[in-house]
C-alpha positions as CSV (number, residue, x, y, z in Angstrom):
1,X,-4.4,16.1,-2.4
2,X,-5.9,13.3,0.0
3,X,-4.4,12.9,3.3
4,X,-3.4,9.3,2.6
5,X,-2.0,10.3,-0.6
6,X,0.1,13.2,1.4
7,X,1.7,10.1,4.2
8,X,2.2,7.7,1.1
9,X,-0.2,5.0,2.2
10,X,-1.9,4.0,-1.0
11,X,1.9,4.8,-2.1
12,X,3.4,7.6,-3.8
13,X,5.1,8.3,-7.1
14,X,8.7,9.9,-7.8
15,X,6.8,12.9,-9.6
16,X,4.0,13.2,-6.7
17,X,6.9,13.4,-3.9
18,X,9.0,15.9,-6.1
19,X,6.0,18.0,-5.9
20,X,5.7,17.4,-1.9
21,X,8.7,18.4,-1.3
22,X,10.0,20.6,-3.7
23,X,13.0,18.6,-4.8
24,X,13.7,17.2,-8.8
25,X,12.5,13.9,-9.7
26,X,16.1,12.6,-10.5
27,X,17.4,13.8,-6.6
28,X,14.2,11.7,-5.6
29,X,14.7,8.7,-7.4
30,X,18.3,8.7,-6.4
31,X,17.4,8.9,-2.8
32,X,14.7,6.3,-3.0
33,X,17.3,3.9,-4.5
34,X,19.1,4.6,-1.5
35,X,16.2,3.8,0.7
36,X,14.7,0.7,-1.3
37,X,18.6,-0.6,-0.9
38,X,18.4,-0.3,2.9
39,X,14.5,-1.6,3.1
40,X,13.3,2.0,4.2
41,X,10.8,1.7,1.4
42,X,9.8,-1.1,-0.8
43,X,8.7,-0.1,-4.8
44,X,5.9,-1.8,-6.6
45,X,5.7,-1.5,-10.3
46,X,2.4,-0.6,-11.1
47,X,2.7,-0.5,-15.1
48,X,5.8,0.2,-17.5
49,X,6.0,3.6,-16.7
50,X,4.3,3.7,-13.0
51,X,6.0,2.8,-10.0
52,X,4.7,3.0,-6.3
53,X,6.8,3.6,-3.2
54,X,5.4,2.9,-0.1
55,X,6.9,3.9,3.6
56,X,8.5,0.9,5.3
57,X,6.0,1.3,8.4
58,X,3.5,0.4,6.5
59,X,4.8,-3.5,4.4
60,X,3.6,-4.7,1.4
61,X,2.8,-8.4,1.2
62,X,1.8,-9.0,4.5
63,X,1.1,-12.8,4.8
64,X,0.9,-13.2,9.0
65,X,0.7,-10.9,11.9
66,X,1.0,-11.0,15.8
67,X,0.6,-8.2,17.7
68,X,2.0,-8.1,21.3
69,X,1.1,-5.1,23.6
70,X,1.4,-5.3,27.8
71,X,1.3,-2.3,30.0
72,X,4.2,-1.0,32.4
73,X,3.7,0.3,35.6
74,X,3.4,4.1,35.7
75,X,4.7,3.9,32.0
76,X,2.1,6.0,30.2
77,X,2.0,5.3,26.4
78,X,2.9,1.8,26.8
79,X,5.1,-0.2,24.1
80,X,2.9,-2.4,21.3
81,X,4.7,-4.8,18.8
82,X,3.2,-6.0,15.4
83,X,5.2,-9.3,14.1
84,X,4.3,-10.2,10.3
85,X,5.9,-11.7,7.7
86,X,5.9,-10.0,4.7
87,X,7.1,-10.3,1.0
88,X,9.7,-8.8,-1.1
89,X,11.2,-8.6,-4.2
90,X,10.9,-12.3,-5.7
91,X,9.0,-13.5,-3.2
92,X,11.5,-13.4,-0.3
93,X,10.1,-13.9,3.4
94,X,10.9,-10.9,6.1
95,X,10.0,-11.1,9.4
96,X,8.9,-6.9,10.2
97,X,8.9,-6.3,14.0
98,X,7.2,-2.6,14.2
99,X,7.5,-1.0,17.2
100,X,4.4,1.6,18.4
101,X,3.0,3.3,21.7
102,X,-0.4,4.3,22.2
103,X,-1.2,8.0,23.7
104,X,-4.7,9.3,24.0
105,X,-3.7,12.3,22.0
106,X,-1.9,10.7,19.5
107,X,-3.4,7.1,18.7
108,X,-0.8,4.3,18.0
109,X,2.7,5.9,16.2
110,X,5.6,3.9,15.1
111,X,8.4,4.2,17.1
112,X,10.8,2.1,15.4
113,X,10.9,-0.7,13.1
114,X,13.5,-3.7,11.7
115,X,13.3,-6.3,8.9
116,X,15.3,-9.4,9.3
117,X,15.1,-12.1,6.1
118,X,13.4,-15.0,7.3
119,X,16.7,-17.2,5.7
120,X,17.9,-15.8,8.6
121,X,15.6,-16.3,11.5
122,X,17.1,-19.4,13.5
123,X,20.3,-16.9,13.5
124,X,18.6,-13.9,15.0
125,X,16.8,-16.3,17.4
126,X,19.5,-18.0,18.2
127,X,21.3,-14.0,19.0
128,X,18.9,-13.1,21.2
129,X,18.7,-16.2,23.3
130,X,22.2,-15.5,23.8
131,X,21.9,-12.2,24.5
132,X,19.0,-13.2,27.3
133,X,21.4,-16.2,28.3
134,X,24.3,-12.9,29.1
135,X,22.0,-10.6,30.9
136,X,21.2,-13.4,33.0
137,X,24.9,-13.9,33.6
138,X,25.1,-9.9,34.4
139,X,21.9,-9.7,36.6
140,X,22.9,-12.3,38.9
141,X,27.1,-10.9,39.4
């Protein structure tokens, strides 16, 4: 099997991850109902009886990006952020803020990723300009 087949980039079925890991195909689709349910992993169906799922590090749909990377003093591996908007199910916008560092010995990895619905962005803005707006409050007590 293909490394990218093994990582789920091209995107893996519930039969090929029972066989990675050993596990029955209905304990698999349960879980990945789980996951698609939280955003973990998004599904594509491929044909009536095929469908794809893909790790969330790596969106489907990806319709912008911005990636954002500055070093930090004595900081070795420093922090990167890809911004894209992506699509899901029926065509609904999420903003997908990933998370990386950069080693020599280990290229870029994710570190961390969240999906906020783009219905929602003037809300998360809006949070986090108050959340700025407090620290600056604490910083200067």
């Amino acid at each position: 099997m293909c490394i990218e087949k093994i990582y789920g980039e091209e995107g893996l079925t519930t039969d090929e991850i029972s066989k990675l890991i050993g596990v029955s195909k209905g304990t698999v689709k349960k879980h990945l109902d789980i996951l698609c349910s939280l955003q973990e992993v998004y599904s594509l169906r491929k044909d009536r009886k095929i469908t794809l799922y893909f790790p969330n590090g790596k969106p489907l749909h990806t319709v912008g990006k911005i990636r954002l990377e500055w070093p930090i003093p004595g900081q070795i591996g420093h922090p990167i952020f890809e911004i894209t908007v992506n699509l899901g199910p029926s065509n609904r916008k999420f903003l997908h803020i990933l998370e990386k560092k950069y080693t020599l010995l280990d290229g870029e990895t994710p570190e961390g990723a969240i999906l906020v619905p783009f219905d929602y962005l003037d809300e998360f803005i809006d949070a986090l300009k108050q959340m700025k707006d407090k620290f600056k409050e604490v910083e200067n007590d």
